[in-house]
C-alpha positions as CSV (number, residue, x, y, z in Angstrom):
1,X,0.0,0.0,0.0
2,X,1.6,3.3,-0.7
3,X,0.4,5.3,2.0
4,X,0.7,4.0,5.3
5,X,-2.4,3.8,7.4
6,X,0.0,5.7,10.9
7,X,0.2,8.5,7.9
8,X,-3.5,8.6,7.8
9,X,-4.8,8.0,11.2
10,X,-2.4,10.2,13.3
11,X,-3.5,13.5,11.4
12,X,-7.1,12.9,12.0
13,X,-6.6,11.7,15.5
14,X,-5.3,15.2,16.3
15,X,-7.9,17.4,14.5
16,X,-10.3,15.2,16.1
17,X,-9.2,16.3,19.1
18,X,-9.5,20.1,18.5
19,X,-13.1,19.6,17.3
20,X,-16.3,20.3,19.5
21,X,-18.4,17.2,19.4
22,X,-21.1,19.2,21.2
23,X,-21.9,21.7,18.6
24,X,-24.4,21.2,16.2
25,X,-23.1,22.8,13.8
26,X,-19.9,21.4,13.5
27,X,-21.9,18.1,13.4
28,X,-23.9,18.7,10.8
29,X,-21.0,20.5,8.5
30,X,-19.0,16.9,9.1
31,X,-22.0,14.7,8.8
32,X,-22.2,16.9,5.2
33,X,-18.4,16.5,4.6
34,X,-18.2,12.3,5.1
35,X,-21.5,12.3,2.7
36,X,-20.1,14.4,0.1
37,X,-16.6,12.3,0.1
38,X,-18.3,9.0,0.2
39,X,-20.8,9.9,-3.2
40,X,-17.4,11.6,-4.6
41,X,-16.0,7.8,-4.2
42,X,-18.8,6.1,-5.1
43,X,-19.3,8.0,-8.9
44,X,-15.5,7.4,-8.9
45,X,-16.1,3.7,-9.1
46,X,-19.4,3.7,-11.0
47,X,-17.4,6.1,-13.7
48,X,-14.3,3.3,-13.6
49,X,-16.3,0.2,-14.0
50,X,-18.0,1.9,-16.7
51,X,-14.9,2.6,-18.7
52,X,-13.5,-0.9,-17.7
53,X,-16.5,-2.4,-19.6
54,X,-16.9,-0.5,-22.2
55,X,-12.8,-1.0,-23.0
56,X,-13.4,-5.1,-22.8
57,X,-16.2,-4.5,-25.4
58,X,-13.6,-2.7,-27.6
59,X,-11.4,-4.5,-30.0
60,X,-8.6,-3.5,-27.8
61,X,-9.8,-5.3,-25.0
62,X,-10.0,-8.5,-26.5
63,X,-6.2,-9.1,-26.5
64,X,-4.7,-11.8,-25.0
65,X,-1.5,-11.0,-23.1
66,X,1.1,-13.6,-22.7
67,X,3.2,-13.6,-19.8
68,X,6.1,-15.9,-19.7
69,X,6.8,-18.1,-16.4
70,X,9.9,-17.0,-14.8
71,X,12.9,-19.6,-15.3
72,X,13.4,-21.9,-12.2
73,X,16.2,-21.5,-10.1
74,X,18.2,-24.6,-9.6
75,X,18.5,-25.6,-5.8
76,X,21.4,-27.9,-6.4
77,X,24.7,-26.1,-6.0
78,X,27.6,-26.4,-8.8
């Protein structure tokens, strides 16, 4: 994974921290935020499966790639 989850997680930690919990305000403006993220992720994925279809009913996407198997190393020492 390329960024670690300490990277993620200790930033929020300490905003969290800073943040009223009690105001209803500030609830409501990060209940808003997390909803607005989340639908930005999900029409992310909907847009990206659409394109990944679409591409396998392309002419290009019908390629068959071949991968050759890596060569075996010997165990036996010369």
């Amino acid at each position: 994974m390329a960024i670690n989850k300490l990277m993620v997680m200790v930033p929020v930690m300490l905003a969290a921290r800073k943040l009223d919990g009690e105001d209803p305000k500030l609830v409501f403006a990060l209940r808003c935020a997390y909803a607005a993220i989340h639908t930005i992720i999900i029409l992310i994925c909907i847009y990206m499966f659409q394109r990944a279809a679409s591409f396998s009913d392309s002419p290009d996407g019908r390629r068959v790639v071949y991968i050759p198997s890596p060569p075996v190393v010997s165990l036996v020492a010369i």
